[in-house]
N, C-alpha and C positions, 0 to 999 in steps of 0.2 A: 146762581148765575155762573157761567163758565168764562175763564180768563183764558182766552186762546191761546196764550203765552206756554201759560202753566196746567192747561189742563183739569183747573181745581173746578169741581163740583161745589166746593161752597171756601166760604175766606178762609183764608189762614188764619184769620182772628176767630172766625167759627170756631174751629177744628183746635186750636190751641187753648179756647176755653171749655171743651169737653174732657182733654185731656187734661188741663189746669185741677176740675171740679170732680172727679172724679175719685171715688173715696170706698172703701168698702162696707158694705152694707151689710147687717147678718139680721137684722128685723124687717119679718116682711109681714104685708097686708094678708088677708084672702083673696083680694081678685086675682083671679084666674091672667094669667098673660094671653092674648089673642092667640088665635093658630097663623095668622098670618104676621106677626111679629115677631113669634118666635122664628118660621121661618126666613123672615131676614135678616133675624141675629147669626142663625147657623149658616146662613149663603156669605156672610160676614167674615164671620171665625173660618170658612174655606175658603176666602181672598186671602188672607196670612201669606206672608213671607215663608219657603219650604227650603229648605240646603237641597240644593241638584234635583229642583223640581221633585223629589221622594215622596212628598206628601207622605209620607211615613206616621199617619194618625187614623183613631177609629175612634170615635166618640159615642157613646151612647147617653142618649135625651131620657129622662125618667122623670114623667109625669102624673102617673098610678099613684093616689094617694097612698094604697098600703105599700106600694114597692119603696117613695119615698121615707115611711115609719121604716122602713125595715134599714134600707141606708143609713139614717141618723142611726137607730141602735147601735150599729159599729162605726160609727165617724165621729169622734170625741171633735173633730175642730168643724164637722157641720151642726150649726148650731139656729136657731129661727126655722120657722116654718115654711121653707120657701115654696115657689109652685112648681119648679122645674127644677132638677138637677141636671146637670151636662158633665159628663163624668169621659176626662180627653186622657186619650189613652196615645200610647206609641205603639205601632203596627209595625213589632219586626220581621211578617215577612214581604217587609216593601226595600228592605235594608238589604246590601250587600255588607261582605265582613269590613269593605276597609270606610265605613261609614257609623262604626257604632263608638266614634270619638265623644259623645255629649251630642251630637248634631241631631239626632232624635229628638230628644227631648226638648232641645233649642224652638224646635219646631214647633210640639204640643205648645210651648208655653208662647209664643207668639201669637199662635191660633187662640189662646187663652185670652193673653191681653190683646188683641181686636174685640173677641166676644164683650169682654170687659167694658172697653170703650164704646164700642157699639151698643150698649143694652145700657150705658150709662146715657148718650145721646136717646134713644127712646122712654129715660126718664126711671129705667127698671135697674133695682139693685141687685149686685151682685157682688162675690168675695171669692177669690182661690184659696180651696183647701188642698191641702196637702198629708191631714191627719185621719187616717182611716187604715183598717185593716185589709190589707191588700187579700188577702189568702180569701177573707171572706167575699169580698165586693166580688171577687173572681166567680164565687160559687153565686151571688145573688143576682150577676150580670149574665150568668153564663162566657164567660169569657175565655176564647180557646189558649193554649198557651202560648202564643205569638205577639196576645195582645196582651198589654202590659201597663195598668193606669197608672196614672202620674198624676194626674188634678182632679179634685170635683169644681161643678160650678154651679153655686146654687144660685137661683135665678129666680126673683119676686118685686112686685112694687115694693118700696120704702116704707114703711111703718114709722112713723118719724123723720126729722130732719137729718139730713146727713149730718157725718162728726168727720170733719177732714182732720188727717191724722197731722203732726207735725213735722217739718224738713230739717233738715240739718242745714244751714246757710250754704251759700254758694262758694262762698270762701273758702271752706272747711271742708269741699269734695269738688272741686273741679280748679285743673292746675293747665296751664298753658306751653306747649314746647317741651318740657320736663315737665317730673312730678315734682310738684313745691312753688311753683311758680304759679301765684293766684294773682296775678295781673296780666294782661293781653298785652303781646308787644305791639307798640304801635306803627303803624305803616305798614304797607307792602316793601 
């Protein structure tokens, strides 16, 4: 239902406990993810937030079971059997020179956590890797030299219950006004 106010497509208590419950998953089932699921994880991860509209990303989807065995070989931190990998790269020729501050990469990982959240609200697990060898994935993706991965996303049902990792209290990382100051002033 729609709050004509705010525009919300569903509650804020919704959408605050997707993002609450969300946890990374590296054990996955065999079913297959839909084709029409996946496709609106990935119409998802293209709503993302871009610095100066850039869209500065190229992502390739790898669903081939031999091309996924060949991925794990060289990815020491993809780990479980998932059904899709989504491997989001940075697309430097969408970049001018005075844009290669980190804002690229800000980008992929934005587009990353939506996909995240997104495929956690349709119930499918998923985890950002970061460990893989880049020189190889290049040759395995074909990937020209512009393009530049940064994350895989391996993408599968659950095999088990999620295991929510643990926070650090709120005390201890969020300060008010200054840094150090873990009480909210009160009043306007």
């Amino acid at each position: 239902m729609t709050d004509g106010r705010r525009g919300d497509v569903l509650s804020p208590e919704s959408f605050v406990q997707v993002v609450r419950t969300r946890s990374a998953v590296r054990k996955y089932t065999t079913d297959p993810i839909e084709d029409d699921v996946l496709e609106e994880l990935l119409d998802a991860m293209l709503s993302a937030p871009t610095g100066s509209n850039a869209q500065a990303w190229s992502f390739v989807v790898v669903r081939d079971p031999s091309a996924l065995r060949r991925l794990r070989a060289f990815s020491p931190g993809l780990v479980g059997k998932p059904q899709v990998v989504v491997v989001a790269c940075v697309d430097g020729s969408r970049l001018d020179q005075a844009s290669h501050d980190g804002a690229p990469e800000l980008c992929v990982t934005m587009a990353v956590n939506t996909l995240l959240l997104t495929a956690h609200a349709y119930g499918i697990g998923a985890c950002p890797v970061t460990s893989f060898r880049s020189g190889v994935l290049r040759v395995l993706l074909a990937l020209p030299d512009e393009i530049e991965p940064v994350f895989m996303v391996p993408l599968g049902y659950p095999a088990g219950e999620r295991q929510m990792s643990e926070r650090r209290p709120r005390s201890e990382v969020i300060s008010y006004e200054v840094c150090g100051q873990h009480t909210p002033a009160v009043g306007p």
